[in-house]
PDB file of N, CA, C and O in Angstrom, chain B, residues numbered from 101:
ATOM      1  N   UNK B 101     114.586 106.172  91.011  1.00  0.00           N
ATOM      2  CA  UNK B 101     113.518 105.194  91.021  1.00  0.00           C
ATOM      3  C   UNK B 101     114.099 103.847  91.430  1.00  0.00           C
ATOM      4  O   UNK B 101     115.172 103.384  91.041  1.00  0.00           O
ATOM      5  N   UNK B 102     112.991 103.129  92.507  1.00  0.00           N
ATOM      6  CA  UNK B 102     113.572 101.588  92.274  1.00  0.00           C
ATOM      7  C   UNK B 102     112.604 100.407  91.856  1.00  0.00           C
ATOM      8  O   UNK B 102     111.668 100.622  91.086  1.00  0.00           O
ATOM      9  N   UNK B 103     112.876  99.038  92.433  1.00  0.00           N
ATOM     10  CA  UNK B 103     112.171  97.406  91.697  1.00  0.00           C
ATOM     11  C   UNK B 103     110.741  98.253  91.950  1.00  0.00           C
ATOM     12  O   UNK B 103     109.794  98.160  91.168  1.00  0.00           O
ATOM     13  N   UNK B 104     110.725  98.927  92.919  1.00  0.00           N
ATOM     14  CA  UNK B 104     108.954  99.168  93.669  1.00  0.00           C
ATOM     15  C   UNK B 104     108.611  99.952  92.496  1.00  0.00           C
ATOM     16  O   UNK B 104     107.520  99.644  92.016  1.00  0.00           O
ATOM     17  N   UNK B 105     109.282 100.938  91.866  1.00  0.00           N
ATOM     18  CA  UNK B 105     108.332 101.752  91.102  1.00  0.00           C
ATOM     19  C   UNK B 105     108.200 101.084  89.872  1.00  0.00           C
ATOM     20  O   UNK B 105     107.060 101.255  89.441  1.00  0.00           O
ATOM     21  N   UNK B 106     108.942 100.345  89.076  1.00  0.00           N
ATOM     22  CA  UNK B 106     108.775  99.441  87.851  1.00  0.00           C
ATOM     23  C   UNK B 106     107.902  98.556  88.050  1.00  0.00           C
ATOM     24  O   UNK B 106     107.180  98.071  87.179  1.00  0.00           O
ATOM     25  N   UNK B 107     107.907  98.184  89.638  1.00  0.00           N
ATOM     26  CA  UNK B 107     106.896  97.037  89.394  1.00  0.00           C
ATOM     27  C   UNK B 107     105.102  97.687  89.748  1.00  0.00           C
ATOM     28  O   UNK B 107     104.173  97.075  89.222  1.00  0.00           O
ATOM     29  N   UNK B 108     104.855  98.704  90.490  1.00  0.00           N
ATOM     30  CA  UNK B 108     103.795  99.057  90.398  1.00  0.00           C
ATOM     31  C   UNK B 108     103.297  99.682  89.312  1.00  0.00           C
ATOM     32  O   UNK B 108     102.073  99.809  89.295  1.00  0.00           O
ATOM     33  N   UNK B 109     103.949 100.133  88.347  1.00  0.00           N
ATOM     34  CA  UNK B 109     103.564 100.717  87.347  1.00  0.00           C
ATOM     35  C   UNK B 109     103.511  99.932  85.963  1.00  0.00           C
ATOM     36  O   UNK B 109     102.812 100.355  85.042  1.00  0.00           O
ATOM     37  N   UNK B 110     104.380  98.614  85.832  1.00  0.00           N
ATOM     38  CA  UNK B 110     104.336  97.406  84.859  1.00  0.00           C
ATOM     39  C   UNK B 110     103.475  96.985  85.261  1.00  0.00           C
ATOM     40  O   UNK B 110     102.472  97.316  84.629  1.00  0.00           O
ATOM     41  N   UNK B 111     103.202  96.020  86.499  1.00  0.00           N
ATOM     42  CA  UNK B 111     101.876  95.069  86.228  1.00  0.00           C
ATOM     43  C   UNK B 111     100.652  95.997  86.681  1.00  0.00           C
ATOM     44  O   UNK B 111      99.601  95.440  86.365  1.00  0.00           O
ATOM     45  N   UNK B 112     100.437  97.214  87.311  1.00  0.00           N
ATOM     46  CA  UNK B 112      99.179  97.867  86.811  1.00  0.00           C
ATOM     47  C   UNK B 112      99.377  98.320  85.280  1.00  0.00           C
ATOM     48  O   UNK B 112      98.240  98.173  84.832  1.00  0.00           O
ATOM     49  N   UNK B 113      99.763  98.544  84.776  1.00  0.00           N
ATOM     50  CA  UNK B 113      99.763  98.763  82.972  1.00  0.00           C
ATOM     51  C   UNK B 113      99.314  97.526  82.612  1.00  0.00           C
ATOM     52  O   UNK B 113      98.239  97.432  82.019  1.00  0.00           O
ATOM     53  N   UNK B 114     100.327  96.026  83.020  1.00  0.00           N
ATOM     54  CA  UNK B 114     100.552  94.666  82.303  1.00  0.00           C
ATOM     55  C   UNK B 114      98.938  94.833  82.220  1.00  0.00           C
ATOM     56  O   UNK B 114      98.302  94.999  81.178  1.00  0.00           O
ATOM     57  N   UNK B 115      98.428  94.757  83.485  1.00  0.00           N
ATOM     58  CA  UNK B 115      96.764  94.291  83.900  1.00  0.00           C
ATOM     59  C   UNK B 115      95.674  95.341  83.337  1.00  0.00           C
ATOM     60  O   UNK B 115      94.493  94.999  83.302  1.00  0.00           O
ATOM     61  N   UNK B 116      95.938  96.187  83.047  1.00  0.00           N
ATOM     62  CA  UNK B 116      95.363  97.029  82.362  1.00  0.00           C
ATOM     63  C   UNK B 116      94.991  97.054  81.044  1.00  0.00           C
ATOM     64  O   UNK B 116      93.951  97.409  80.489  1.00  0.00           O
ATOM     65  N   UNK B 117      96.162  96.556  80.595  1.00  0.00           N
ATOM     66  CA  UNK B 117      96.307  96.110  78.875  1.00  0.00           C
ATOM     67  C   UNK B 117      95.316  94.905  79.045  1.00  0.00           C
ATOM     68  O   UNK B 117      94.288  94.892  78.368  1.00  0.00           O
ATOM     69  N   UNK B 118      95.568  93.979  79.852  1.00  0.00           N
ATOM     70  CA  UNK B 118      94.808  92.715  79.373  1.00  0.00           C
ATOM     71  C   UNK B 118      93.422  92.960  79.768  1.00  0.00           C
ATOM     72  O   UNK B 118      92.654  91.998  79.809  1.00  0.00           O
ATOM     73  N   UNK B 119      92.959  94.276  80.098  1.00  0.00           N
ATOM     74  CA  UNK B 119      91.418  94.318  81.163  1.00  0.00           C
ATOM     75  C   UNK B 119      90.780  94.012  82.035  1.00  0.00           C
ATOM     76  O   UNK B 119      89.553  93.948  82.119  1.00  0.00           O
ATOM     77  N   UNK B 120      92.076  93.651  83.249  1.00  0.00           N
ATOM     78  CA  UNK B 120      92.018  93.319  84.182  1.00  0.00           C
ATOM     79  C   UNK B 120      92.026  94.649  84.985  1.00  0.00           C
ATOM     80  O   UNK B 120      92.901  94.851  85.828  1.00  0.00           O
ATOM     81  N   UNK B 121      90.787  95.800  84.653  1.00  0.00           N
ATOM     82  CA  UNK B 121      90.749  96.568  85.207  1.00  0.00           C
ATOM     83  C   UNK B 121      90.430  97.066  87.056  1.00  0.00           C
ATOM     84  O   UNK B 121      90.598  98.230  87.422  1.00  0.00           O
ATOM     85  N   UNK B 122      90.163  96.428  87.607  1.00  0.00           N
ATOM     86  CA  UNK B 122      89.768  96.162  89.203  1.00  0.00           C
ATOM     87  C   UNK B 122      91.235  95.805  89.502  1.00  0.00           C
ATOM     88  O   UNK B 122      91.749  96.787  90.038  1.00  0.00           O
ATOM     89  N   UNK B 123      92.138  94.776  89.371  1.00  0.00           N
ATOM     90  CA  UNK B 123      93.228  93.984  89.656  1.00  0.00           C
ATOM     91  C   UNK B 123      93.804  95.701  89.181  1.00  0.00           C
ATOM     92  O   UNK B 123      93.649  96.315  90.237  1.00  0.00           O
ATOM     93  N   UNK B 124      94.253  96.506  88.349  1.00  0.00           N
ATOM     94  CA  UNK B 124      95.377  97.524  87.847  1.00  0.00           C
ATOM     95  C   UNK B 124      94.649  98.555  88.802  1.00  0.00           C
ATOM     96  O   UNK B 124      95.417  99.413  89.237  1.00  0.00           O
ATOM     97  N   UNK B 125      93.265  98.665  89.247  1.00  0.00           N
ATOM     98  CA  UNK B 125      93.130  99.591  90.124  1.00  0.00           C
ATOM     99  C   UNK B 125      93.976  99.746  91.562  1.00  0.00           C
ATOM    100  O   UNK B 125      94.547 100.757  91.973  1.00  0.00           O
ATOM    101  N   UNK B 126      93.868  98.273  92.278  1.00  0.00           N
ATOM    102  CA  UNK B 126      93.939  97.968  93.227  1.00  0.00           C
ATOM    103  C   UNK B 126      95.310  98.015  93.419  1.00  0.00           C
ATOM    104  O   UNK B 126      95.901  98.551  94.356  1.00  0.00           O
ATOM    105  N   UNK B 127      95.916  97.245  92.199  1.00  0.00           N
ATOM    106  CA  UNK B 127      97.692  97.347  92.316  1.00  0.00           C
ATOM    107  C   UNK B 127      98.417  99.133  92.359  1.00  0.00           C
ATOM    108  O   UNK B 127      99.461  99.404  92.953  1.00  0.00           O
ATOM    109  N   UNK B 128      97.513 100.214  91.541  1.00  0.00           N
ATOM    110  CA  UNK B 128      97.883 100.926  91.516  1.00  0.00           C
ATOM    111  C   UNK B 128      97.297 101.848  93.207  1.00  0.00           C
ATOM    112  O   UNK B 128      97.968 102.751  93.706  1.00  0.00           O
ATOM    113  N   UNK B 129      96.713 101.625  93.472  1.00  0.00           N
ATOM    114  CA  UNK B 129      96.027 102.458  94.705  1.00  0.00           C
ATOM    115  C   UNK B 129      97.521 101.717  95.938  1.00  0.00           C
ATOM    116  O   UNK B 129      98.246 102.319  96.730  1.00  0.00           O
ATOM    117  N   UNK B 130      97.453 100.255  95.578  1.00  0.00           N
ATOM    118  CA  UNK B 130      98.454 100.126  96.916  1.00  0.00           C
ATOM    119  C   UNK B 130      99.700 100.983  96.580  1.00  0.00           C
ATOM    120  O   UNK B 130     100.024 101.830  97.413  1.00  0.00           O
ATOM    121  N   UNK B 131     100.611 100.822  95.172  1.00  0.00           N
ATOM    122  CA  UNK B 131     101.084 101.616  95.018  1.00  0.00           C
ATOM    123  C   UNK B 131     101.536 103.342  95.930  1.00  0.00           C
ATOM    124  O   UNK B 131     102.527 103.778  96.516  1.00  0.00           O
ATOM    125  N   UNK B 132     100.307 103.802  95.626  1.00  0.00           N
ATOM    126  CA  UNK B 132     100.068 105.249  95.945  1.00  0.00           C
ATOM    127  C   UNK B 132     100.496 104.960  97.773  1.00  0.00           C
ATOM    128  O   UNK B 132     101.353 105.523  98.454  1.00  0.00           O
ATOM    129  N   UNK B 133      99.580 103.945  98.120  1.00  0.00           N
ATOM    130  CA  UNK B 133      99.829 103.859  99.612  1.00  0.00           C
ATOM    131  C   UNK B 133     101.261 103.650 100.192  1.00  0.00           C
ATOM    132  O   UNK B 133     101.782 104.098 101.213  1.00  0.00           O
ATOM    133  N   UNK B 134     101.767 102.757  99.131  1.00  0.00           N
ATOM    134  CA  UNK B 134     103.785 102.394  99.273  1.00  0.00           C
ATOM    135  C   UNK B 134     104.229 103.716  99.153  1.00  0.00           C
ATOM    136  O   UNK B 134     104.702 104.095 100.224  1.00  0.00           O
ATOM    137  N   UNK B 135     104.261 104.476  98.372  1.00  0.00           N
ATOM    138  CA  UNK B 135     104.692 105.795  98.094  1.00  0.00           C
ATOM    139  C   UNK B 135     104.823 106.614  99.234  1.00  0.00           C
ATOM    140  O   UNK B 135     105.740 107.156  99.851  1.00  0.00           O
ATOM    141  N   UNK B 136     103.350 106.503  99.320  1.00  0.00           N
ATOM    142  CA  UNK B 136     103.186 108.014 100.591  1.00  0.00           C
ATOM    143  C   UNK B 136     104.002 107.447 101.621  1.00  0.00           C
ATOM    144  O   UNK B 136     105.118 107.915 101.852  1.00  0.00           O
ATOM    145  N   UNK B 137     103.486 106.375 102.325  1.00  0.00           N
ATOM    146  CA  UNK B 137     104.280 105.909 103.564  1.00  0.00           C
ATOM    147  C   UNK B 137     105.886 105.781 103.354  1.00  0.00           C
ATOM    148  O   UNK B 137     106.476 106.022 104.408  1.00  0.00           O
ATOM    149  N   UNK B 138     106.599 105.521 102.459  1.00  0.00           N
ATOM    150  CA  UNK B 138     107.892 105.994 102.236  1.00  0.00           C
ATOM    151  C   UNK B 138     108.334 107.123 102.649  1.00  0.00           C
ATOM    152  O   UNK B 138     109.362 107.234 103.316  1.00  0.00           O
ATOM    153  N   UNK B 139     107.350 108.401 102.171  1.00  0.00           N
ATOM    154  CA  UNK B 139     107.375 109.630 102.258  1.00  0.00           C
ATOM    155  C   UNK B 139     107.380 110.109 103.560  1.00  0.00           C
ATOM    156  O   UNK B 139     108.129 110.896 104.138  1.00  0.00           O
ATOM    157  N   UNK B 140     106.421 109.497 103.903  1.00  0.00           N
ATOM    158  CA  UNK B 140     105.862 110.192 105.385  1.00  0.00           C
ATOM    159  C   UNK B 140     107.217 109.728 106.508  1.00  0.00           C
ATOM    160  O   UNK B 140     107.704 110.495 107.338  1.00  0.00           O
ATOM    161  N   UNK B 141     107.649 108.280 106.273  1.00  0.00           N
ATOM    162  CA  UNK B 141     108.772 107.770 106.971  1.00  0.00           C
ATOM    163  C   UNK B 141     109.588 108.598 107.010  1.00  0.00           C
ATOM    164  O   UNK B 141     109.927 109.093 108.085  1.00  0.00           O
ATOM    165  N   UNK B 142     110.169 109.000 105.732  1.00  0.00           N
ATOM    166  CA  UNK B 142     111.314 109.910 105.562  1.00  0.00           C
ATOM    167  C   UNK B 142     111.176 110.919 106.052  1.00  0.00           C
ATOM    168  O   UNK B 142     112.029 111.090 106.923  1.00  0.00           O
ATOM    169  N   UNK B 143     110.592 111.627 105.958  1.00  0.00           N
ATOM    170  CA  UNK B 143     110.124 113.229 106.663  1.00  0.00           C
ATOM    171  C   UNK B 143     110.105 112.667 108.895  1.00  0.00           C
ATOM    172  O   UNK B 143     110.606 113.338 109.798  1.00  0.00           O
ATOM    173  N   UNK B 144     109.625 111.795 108.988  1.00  0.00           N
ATOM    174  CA  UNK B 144     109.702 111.627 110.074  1.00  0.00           C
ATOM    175  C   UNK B 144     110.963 111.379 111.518  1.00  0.00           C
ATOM    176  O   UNK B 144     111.172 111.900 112.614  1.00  0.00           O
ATOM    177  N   UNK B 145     111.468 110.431 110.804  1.00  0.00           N
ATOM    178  CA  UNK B 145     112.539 109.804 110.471  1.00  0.00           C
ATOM    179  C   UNK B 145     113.336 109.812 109.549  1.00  0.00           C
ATOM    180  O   UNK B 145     113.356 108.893 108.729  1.00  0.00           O
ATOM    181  N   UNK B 146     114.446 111.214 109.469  1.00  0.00           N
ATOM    182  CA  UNK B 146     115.036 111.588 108.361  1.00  0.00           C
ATOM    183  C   UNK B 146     116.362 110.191 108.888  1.00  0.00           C
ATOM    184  O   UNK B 146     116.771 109.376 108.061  1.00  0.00           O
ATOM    185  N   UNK B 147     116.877 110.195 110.497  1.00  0.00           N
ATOM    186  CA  UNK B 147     118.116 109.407 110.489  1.00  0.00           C
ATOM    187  C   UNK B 147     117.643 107.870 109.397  1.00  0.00           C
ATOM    188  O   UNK B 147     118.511 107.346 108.699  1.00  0.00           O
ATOM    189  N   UNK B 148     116.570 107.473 109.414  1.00  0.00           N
ATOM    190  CA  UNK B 148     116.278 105.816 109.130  1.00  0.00           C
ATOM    191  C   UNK B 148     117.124 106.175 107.167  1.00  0.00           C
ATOM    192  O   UNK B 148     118.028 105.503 106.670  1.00  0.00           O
ATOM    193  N   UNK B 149     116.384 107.451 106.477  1.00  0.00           N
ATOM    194  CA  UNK B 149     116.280 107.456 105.351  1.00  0.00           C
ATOM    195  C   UNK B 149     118.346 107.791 105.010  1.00  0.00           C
ATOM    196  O   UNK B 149     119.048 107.524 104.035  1.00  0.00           O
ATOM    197  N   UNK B 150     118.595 108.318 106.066  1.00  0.00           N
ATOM    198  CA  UNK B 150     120.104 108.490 105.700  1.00  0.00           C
ATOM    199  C   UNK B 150     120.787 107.297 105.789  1.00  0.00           C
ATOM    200  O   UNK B 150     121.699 107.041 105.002  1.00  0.00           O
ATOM    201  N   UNK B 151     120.328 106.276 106.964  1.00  0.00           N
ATOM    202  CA  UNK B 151     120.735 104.619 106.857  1.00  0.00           C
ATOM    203  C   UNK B 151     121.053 103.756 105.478  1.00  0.00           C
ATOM    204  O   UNK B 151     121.992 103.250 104.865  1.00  0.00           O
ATOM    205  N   UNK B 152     119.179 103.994 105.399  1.00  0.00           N
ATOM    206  CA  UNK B 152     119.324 103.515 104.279  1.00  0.00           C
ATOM    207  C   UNK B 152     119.982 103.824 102.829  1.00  0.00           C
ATOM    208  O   UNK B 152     120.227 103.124 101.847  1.00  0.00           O
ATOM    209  N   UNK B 153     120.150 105.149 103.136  1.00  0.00           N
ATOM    210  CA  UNK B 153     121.247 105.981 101.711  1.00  0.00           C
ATOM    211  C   UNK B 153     123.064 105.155 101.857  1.00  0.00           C
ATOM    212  O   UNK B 153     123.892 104.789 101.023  1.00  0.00           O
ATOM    213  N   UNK B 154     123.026 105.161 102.887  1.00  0.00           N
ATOM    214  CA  UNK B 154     124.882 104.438 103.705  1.00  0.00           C
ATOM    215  C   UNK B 154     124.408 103.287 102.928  1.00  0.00           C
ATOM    216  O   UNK B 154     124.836 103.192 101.778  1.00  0.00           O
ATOM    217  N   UNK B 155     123.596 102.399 103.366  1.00  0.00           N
ATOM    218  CA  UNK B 155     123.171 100.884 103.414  1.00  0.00           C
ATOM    219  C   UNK B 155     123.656 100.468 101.644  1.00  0.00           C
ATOM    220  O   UNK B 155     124.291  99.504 101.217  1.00  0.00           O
ATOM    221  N   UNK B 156     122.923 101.883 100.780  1.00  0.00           N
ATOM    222  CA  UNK B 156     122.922 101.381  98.880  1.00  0.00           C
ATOM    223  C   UNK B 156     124.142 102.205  98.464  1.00  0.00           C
ATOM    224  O   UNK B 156     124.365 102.551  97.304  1.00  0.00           O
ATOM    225  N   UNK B 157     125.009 102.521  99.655  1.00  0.00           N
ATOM    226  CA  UNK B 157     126.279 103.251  99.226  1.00  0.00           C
ATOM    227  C   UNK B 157     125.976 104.458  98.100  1.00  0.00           C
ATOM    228  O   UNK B 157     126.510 104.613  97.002  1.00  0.00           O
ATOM    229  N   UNK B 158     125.152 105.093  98.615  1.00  0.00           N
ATOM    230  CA  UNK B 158     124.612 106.042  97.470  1.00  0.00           C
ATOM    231  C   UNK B 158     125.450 107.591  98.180  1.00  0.00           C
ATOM    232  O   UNK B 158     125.792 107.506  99.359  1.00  0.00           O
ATOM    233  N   UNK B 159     125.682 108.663  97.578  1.00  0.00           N
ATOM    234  CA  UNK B 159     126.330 109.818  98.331  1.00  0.00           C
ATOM    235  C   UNK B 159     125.573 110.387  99.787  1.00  0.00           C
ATOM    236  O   UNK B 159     124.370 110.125  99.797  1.00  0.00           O
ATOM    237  N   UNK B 160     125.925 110.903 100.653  1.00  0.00           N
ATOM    238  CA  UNK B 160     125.141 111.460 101.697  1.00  0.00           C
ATOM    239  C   UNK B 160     126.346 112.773 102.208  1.00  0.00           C
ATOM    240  O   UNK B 160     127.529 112.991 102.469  1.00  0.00           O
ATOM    241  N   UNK B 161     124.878 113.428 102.092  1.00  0.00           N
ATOM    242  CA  UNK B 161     125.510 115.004 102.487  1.00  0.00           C
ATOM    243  C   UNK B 161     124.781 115.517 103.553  1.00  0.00           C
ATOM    244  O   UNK B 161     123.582 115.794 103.546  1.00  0.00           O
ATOM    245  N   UNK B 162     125.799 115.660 104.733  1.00  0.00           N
ATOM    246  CA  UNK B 162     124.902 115.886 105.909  1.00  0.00           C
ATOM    247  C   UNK B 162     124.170 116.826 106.110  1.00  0.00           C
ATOM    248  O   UNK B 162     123.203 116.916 106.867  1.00  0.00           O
ATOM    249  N   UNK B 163     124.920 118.040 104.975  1.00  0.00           N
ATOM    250  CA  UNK B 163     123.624 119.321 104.984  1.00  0.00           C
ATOM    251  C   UNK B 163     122.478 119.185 104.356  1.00  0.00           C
ATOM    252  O   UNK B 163     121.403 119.663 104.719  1.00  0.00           O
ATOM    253  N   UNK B 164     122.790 118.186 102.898  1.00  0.00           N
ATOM    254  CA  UNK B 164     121.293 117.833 102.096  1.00  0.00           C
ATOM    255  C   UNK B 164     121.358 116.896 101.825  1.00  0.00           C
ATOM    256  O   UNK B 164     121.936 116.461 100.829  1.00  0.00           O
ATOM    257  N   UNK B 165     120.475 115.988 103.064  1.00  0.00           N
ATOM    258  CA  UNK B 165     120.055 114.725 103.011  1.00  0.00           C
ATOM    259  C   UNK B 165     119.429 113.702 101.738  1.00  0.00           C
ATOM    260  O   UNK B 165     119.287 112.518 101.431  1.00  0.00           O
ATOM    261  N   UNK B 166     119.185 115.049 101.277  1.00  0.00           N
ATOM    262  CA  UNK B 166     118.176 114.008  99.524  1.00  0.00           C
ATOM    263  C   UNK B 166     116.823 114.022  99.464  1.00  0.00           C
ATOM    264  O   UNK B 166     116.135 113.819  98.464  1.00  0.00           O
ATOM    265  N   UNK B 167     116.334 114.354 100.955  1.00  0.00           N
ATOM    266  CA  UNK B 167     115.138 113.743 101.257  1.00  0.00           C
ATOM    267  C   UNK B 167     114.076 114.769 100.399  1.00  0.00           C
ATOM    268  O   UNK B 167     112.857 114.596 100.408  1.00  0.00           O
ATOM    269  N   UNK B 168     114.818 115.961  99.594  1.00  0.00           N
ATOM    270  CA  UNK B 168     113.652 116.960  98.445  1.00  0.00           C
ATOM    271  C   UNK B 168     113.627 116.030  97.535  1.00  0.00           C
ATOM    272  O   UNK B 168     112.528 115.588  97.200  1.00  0.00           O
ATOM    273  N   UNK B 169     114.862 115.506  96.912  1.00  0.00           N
ATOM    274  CA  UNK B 169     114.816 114.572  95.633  1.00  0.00           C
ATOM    275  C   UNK B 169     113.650 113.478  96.138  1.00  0.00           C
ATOM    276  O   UNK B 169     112.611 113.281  95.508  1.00  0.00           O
ATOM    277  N   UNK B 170     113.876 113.053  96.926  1.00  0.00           N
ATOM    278  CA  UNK B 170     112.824 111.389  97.352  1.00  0.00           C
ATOM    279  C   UNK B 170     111.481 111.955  97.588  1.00  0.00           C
ATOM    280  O   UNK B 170     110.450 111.302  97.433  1.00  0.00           O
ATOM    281  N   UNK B 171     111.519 113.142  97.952  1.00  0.00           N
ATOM    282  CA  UNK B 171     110.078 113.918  98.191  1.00  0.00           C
ATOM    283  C   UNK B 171     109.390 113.894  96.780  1.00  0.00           C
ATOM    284  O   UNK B 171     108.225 113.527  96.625  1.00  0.00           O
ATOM    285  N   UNK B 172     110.440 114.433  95.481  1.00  0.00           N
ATOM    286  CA  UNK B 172     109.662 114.848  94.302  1.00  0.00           C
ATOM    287  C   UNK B 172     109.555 113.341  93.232  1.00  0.00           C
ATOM    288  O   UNK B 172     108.657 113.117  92.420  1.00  0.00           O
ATOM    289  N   UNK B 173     110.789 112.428  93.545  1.00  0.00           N
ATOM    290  CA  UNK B 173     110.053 110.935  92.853  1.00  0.00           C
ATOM    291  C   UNK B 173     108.941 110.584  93.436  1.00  0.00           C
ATOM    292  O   UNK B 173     108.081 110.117  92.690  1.00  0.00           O
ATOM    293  N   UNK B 174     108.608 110.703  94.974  1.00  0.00           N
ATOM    294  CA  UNK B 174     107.396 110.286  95.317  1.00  0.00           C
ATOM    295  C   UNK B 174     106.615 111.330  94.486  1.00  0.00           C
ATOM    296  O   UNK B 174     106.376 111.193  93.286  1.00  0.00           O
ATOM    297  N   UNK B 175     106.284 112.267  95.156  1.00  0.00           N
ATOM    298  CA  UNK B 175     105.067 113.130  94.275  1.00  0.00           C
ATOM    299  C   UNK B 175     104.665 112.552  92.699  1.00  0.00           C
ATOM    300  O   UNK B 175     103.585 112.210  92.217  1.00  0.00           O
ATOM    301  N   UNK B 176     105.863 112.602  92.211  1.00  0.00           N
ATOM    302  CA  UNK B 176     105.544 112.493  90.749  1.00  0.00           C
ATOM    303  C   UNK B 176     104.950 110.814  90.441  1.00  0.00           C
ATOM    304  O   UNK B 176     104.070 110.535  89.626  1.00  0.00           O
ATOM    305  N   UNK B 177     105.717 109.797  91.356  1.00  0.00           N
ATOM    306  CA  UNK B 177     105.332 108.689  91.045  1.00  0.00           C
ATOM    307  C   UNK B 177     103.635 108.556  91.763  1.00  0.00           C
ATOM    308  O   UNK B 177     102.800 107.818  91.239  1.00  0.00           O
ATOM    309  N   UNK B 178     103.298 109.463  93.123  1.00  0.00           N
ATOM    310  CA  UNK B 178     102.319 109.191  93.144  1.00  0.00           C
ATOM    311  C   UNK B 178     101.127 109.760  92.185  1.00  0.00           C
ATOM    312  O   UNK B 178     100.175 109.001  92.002  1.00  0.00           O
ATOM    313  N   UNK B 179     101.112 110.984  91.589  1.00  0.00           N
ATOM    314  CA  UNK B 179     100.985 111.532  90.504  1.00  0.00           C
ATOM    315  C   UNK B 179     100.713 110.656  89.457  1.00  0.00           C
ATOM    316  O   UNK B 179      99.621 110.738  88.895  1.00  0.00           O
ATOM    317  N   UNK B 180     101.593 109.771  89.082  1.00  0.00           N
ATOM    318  CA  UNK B 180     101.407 108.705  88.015  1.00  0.00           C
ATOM    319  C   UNK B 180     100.275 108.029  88.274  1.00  0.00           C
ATOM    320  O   UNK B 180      99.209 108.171  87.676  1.00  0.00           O
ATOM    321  N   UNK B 181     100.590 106.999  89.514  1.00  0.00           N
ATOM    322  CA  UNK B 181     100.048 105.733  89.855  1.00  0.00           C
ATOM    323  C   UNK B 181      98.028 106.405  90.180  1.00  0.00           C
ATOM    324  O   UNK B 181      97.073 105.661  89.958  1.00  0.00           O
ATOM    325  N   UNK B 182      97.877 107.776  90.673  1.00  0.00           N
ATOM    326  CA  UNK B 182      96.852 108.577  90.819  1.00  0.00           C
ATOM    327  C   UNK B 182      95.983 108.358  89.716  1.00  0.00           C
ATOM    328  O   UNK B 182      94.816 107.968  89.763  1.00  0.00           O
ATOM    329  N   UNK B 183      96.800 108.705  88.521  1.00  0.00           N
ATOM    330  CA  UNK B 183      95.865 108.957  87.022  1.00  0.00           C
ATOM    331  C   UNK B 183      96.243 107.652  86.843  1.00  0.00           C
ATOM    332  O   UNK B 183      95.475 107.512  85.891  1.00  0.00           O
ATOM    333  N   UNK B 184      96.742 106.616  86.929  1.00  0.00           N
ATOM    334  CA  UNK B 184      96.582 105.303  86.715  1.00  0.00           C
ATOM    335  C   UNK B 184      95.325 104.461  87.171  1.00  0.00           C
ATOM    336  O   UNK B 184      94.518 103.692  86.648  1.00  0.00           O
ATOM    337  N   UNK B 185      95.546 104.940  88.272  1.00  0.00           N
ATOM    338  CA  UNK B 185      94.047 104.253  89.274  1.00  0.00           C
ATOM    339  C   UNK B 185      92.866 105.290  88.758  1.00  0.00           C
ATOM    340  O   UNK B 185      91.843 104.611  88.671  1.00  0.00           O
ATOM    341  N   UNK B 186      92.643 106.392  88.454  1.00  0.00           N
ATOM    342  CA  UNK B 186      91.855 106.775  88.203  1.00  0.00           C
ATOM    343  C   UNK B 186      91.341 106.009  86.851  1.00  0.00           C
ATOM    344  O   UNK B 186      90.402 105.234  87.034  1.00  0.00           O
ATOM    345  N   UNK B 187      91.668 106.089  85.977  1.00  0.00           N
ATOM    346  CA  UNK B 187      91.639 105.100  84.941  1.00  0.00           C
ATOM    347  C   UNK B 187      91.101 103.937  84.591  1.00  0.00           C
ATOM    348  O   UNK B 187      90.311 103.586  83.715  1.00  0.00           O
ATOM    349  N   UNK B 188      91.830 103.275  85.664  1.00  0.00           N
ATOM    350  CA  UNK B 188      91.145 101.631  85.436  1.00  0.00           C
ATOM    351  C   UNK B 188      89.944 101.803  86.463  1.00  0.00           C
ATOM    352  O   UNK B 188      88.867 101.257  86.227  1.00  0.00           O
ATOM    353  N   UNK B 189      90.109 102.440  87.416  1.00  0.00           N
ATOM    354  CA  UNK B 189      88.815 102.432  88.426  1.00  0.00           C
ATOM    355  C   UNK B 189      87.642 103.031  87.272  1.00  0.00           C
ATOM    356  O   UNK B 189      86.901 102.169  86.798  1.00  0.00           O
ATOM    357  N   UNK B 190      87.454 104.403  86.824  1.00  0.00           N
ATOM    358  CA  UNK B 190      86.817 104.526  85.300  1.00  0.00           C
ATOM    359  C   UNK B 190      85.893 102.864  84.385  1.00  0.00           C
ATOM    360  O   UNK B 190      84.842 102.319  84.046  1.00  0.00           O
ATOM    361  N   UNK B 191      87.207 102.826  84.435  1.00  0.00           N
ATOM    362  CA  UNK B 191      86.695 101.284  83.703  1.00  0.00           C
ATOM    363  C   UNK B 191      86.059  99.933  84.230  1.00  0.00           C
ATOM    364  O   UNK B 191      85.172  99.262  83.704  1.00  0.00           O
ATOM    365  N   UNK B 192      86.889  99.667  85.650  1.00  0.00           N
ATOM    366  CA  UNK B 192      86.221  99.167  86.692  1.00  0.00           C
ATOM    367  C   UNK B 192      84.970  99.415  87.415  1.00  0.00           C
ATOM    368  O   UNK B 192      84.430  98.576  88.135  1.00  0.00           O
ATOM    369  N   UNK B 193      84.511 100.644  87.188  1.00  0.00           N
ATOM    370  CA  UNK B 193      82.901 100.641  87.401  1.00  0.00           C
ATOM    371  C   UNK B 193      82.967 101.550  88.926  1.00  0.00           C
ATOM    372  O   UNK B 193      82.139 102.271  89.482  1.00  0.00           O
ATOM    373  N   UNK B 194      84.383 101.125  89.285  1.00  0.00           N
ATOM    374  CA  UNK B 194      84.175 102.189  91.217  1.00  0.00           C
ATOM    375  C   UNK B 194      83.828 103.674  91.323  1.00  0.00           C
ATOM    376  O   UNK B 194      83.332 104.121  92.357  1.00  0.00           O
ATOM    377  N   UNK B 195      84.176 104.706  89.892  1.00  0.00           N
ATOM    378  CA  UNK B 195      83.646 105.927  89.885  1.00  0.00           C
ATOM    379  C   UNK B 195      82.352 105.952  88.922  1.00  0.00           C
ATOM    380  O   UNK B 195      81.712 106.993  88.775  1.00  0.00           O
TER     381      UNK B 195
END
């Protein structure tokens, strides 16, 4: 996980708690949108996602790029941020 996933998931919670339900929808839906497009990058452009693995000095293995691991934090984080937005949208009045 990184700053992106603490921070979409703190201040949609922060804003949530205070009932700033529309504002925790919206933060959480862009969320979902940061996610996927990460995703979709990576799968596309596997060289960019191995860059950036060199770039945070993180391990890189040329047979397994990582890109299942980054596949399943996305899923799961979009997963989260999903029933998050579902939630405040609930409360927000959009469903």
């Amino acid at each position: 996980m990184n700053i992106t996933d603490y921070f979409f998931v703190g201040f949609a919670g922060f804003f949530y708690v205070l009932g700033e339900y529309r504002l925790a929808f919206w933060i959480s839906a862009f969320g979902i949108a940061n996610h996927a497009g990460a995703a979709v990058k990576a799968i596309v452009n596997p060289d960019w996602y191995m860059r950036k693995r060199i770039e945070a000095n993180l391990p890189v293995d040329l047979f397994n790029s990582g890109i299942r691991s980054l596949l399943v934090i996305k899923v799961i984080m979009i997963g989260v941020l999903s029933w998050a937005a579902w939630r405040a949208g609930m409360h927000a009045g959009y469903f």
